[in-house]
C-alpha positions as CSV (number, residue, x, y, z in Angstrom):
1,X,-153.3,-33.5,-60.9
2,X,-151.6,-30.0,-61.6
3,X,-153.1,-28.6,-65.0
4,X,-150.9,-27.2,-67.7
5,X,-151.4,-23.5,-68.5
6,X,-151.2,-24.1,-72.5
7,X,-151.1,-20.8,-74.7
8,X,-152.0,-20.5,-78.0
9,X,-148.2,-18.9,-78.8
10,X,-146.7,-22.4,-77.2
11,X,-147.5,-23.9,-80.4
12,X,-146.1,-21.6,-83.3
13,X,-143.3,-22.9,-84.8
14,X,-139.9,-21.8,-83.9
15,X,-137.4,-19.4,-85.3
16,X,-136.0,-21.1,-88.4
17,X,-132.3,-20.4,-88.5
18,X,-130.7,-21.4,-91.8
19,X,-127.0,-21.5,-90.6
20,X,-127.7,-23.8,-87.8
21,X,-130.1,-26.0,-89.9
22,X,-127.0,-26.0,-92.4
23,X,-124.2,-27.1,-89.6
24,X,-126.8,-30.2,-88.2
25,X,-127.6,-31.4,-91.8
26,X,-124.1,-31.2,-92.6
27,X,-122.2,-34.8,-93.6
28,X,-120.2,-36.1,-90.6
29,X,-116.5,-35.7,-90.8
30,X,-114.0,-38.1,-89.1
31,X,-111.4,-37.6,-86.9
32,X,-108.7,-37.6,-89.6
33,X,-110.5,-35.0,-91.8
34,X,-110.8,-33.3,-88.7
35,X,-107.8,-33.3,-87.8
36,X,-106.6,-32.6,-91.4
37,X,-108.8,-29.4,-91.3
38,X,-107.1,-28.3,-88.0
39,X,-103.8,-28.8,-89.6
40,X,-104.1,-26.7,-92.3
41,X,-104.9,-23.6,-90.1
42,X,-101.3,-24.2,-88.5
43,X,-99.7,-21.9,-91.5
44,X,-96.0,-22.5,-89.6
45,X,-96.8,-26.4,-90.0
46,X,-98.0,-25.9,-93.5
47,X,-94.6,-24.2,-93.9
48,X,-92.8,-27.1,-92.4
49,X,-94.6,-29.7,-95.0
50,X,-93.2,-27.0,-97.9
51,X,-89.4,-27.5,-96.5
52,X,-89.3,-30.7,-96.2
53,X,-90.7,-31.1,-99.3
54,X,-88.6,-29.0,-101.3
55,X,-85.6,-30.4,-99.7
56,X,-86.8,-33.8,-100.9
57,X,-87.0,-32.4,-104.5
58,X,-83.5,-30.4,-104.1
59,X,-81.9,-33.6,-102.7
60,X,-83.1,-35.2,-106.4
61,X,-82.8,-32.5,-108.8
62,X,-79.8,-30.4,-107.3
63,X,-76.9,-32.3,-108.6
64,X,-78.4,-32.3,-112.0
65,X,-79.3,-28.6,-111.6
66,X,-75.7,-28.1,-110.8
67,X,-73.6,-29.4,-113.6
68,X,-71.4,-31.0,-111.1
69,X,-71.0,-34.5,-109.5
70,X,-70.2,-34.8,-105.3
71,X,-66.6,-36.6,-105.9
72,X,-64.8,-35.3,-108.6
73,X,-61.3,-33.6,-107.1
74,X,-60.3,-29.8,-109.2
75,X,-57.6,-29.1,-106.5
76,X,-57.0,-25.9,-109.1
77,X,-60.3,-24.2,-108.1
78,X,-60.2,-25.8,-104.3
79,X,-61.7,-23.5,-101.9
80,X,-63.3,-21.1,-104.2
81,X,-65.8,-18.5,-103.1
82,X,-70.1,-18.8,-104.1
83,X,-69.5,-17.6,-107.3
84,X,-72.3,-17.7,-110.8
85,X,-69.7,-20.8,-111.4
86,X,-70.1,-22.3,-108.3
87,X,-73.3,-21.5,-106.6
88,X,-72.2,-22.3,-103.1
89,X,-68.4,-22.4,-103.8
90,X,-66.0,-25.2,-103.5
91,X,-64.6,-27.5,-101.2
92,X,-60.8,-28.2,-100.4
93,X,-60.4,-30.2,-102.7
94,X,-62.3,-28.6,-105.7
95,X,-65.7,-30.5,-105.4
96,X,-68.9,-28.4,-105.7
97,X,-70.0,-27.8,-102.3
98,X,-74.1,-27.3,-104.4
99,X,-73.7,-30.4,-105.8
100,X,-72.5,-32.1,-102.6
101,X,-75.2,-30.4,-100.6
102,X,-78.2,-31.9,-102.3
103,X,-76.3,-35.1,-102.2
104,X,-75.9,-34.8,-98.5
105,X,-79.7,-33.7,-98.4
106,X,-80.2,-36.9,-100.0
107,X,-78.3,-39.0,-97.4
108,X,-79.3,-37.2,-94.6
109,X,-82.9,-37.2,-95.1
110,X,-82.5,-41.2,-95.9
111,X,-80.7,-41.6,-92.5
112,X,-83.7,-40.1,-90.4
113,X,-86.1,-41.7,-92.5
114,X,-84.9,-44.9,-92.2
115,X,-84.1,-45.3,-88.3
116,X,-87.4,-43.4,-88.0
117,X,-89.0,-46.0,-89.7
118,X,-87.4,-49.0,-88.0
119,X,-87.6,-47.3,-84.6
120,X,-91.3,-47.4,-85.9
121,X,-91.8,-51.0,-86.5
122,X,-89.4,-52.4,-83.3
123,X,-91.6,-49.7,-80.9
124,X,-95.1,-49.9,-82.2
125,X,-94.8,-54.0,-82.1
126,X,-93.3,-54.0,-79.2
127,X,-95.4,-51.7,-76.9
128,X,-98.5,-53.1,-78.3
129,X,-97.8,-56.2,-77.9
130,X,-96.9,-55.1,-73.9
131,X,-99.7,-52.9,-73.7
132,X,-102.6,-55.7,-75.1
133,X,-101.4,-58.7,-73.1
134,X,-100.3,-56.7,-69.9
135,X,-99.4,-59.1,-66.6
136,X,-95.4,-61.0,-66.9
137,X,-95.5,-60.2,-70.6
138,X,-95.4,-56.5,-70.0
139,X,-93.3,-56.8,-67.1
140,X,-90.4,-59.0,-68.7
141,X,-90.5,-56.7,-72.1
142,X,-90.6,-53.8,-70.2
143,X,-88.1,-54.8,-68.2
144,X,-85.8,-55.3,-71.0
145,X,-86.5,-52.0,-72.7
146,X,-85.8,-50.1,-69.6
147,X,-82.4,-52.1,-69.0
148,X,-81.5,-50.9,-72.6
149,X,-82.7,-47.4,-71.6
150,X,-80.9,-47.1,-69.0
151,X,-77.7,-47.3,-71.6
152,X,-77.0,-43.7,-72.7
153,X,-78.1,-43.7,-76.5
154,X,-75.2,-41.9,-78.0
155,X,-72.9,-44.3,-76.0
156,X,-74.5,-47.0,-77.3
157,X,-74.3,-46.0,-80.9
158,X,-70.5,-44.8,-81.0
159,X,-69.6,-48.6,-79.2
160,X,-71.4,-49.9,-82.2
161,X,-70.1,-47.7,-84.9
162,X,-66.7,-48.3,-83.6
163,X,-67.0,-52.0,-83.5
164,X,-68.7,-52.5,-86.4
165,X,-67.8,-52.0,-90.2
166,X,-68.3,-48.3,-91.1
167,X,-71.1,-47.2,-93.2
168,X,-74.6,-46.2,-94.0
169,X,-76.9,-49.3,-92.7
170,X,-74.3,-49.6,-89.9
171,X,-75.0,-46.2,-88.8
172,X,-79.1,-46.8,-89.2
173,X,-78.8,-50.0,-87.3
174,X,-76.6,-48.6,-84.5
175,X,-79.3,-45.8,-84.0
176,X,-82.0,-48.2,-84.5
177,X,-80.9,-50.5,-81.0
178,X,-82.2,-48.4,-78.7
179,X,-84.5,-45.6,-80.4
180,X,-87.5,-47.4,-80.5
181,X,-88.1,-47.8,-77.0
182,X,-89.8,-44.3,-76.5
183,X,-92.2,-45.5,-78.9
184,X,-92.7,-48.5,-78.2
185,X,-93.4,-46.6,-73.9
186,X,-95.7,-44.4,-76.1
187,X,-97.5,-47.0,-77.7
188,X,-97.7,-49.3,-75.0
189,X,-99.4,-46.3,-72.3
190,X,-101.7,-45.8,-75.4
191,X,-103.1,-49.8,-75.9
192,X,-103.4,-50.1,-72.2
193,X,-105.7,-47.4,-72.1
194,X,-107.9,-48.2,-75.0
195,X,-107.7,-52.4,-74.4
196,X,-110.7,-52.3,-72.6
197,X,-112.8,-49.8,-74.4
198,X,-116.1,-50.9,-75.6
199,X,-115.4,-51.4,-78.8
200,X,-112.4,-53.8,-78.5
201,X,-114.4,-55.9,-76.2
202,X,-117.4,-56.0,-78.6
203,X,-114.9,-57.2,-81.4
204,X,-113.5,-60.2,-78.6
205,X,-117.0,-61.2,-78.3
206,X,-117.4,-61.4,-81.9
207,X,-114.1,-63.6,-82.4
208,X,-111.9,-61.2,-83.5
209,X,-108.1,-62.5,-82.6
210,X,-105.6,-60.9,-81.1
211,X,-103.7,-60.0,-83.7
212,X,-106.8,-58.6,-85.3
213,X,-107.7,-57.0,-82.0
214,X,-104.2,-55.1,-82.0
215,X,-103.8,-54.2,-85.2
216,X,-107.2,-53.5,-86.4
217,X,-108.4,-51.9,-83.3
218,X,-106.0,-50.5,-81.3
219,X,-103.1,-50.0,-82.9
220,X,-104.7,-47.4,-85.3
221,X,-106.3,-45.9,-82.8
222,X,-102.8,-44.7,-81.3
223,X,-101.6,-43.4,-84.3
224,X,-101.6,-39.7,-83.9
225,X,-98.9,-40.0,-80.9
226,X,-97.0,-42.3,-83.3
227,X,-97.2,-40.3,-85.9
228,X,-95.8,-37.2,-83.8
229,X,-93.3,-39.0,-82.3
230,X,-92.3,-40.1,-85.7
231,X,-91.6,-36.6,-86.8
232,X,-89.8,-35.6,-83.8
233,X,-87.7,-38.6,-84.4
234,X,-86.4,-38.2,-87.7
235,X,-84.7,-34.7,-87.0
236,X,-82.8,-36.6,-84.0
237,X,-81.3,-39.4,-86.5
238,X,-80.3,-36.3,-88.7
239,X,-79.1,-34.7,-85.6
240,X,-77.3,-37.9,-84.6
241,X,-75.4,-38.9,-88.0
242,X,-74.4,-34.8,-87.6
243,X,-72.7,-35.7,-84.3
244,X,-71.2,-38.8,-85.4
245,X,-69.2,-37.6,-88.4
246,X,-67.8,-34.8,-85.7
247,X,-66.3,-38.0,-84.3
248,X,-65.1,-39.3,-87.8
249,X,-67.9,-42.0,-87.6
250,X,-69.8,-40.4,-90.7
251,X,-70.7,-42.1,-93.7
252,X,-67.3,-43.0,-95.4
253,X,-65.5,-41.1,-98.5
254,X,-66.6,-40.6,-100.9
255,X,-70.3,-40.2,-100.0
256,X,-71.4,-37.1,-98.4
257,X,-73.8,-36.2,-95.8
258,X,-74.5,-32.6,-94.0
259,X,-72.8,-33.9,-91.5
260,X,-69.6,-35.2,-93.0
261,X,-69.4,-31.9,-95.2
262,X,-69.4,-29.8,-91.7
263,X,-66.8,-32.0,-89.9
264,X,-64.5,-31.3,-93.9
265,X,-65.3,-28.0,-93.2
266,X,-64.5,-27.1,-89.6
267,X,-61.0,-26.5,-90.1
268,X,-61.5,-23.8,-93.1
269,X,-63.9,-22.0,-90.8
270,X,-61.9,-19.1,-90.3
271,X,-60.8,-18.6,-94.3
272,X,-63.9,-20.0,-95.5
273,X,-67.0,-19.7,-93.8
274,X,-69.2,-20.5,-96.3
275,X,-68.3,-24.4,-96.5
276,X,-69.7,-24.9,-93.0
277,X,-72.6,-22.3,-93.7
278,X,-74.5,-24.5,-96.2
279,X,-74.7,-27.9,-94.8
280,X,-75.1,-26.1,-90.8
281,X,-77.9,-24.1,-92.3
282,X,-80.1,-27.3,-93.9
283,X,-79.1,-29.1,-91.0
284,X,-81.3,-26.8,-88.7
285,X,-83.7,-26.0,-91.0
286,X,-84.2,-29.5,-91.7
287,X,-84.6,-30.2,-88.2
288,X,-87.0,-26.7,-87.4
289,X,-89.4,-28.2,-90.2
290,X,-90.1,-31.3,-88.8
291,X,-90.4,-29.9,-85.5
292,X,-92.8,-27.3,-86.1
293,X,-95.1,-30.1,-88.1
294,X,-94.4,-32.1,-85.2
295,X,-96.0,-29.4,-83.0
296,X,-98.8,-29.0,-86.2
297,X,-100.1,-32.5,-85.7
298,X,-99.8,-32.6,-81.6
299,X,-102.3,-30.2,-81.7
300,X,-104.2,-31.2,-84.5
301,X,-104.0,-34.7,-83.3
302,X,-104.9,-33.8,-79.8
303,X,-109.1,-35.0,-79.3
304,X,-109.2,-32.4,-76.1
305,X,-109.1,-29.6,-79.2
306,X,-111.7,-31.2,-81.6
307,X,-114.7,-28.6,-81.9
């Protein structure tokens, strides 16, 4: 048997070093305070979250702040320049365009919102429920979402604007028939790669259902790619309503939306820029904000970047 060369120096006690001793004693964080912490060193993120929040505020406040309302007519001070009277000027037909703004903020942002959240619901049901069970009960319901996919979206939405009474719900509704089937492809990739993970099949052996299984376990487990699809797929709804009151398929008089107030404004563009300046100008920022925090929780989201 080979003998050990022991020294007296082989057992002195080792460097101490404080830092490290601090970092291993150090309370456990989990992945959403991690991810959390990652987020807030994204400073263009953190920006985002400020827009979209101050929007939100201006879309309450704003017509207060303003002394105006959105539909009162003054054809005797239509088309009036951004004055100390009227912040951002007035309309053709004498409404204040500040007041109408933050209304339109109000009804845009409630447009992306809401087909974001139904797209939501529809998808993340949906692809879970593919995902989990897998065999003809993926095949058949993903089967059906690409035959709808294969249906331009925009199509799709102007047949059912056209068709169908004009106004706000009708609009969320006609967005919401097709939208949620990239989530529900996003969700679904994600369950079937998690469904037989350790853990899920240590909760089947304890009883857990399948319900229970899916939205206990797994469903939360996908969250970050919902959650940044989410906020890529509000600023396409705002995008969308945008397009569809080019055609006239806006939200109806008297409401206003960003988009409704660029389509009134088109034809003044020449004479009165500033009309189509305003609602053009929260219509990309709105859309820049929720982009960039998009891109904020990708990467903070990501577990390939966790340190």
């Amino acid at each position: 048997m080979a003998q050990l060369n022991l020294k007296p120096s082989d057992f002195e006690p080792i460097e101490y070093n404080e830092a490290e001793a601090e970092r291993i004693a150090s309370e456990t964080t989990s992945f959403w305070k991690d991810a959390w912490r990652r987020f807030k060193k994204n400073k263009l993120a953190l920006f985002g979250v400020g827009i979209i929040i101050l929007l939100g505020i201006m879309s309450l406040i704003g017509g207060p702040i303003s002394g105006y309302n959105y539909f009162s007519n003054d054809l005797i001070n239509a088309n009036k320049p951004p004055s100390a009277e009227h912040w951002f000027g007035t309309d053709q037909l004498g409404r204040d365009i500040f007041a109408r703004t933050w209304y339109g903020a109000k009804i845009s942002l409630f447009i992306g919102l809401a087909a974001a959240f139904l797209d939501l619901i529809i998808g993340v049901i949906w692809g879970a429920t593919a995902g989990f069970f897998g065999g003809r009960v993926d095949e058949y319901m993903m089967r059906i979402a690409d035959i709808l996919y294969g249906v331009p979206y925009l199509l799709v939405v102007i047949l059912l604007m056209v068709v169908m009474p004009q106004g706000l719900w009708t609009m969320i509704l006609a967005m919401t028939i097709t939208g949620w089937i990239n989530m529900a492809r996003i969700v679904r990739g994600q369950v079937m790669q998690l469904r037989n993970e350790e853990y899920v099949m240590a909760a089947q052996s304890l009883g857990a259902s399948k319900i229970r299984l899916l939205f206990r376990h797994l469903v939360p487990n996908t969250m970050g790619p919902i959650l940044v699809t989410l906020t890529l797929t509000i600023p396409n709804a705002i995008f969308t309503e945008a397009f569809l009151s080019y055609l006239g398929l806006g939200v109806p008089a008297p409401l206003a939306s960003w988009g409704t107030m660029s389509d009134a404004a088109l034809p003044y563009l020449q004479y009165q820029p500033y009309q189509l300046f305003f609602p053009s100008f929260f219509i990309v920022l709105t859309m820049l904000a929720f982009n960039v925090i998009g891109d904020g929780m990708r990467d903070a989201l990501d577990p390939k970047e966790r340190k």
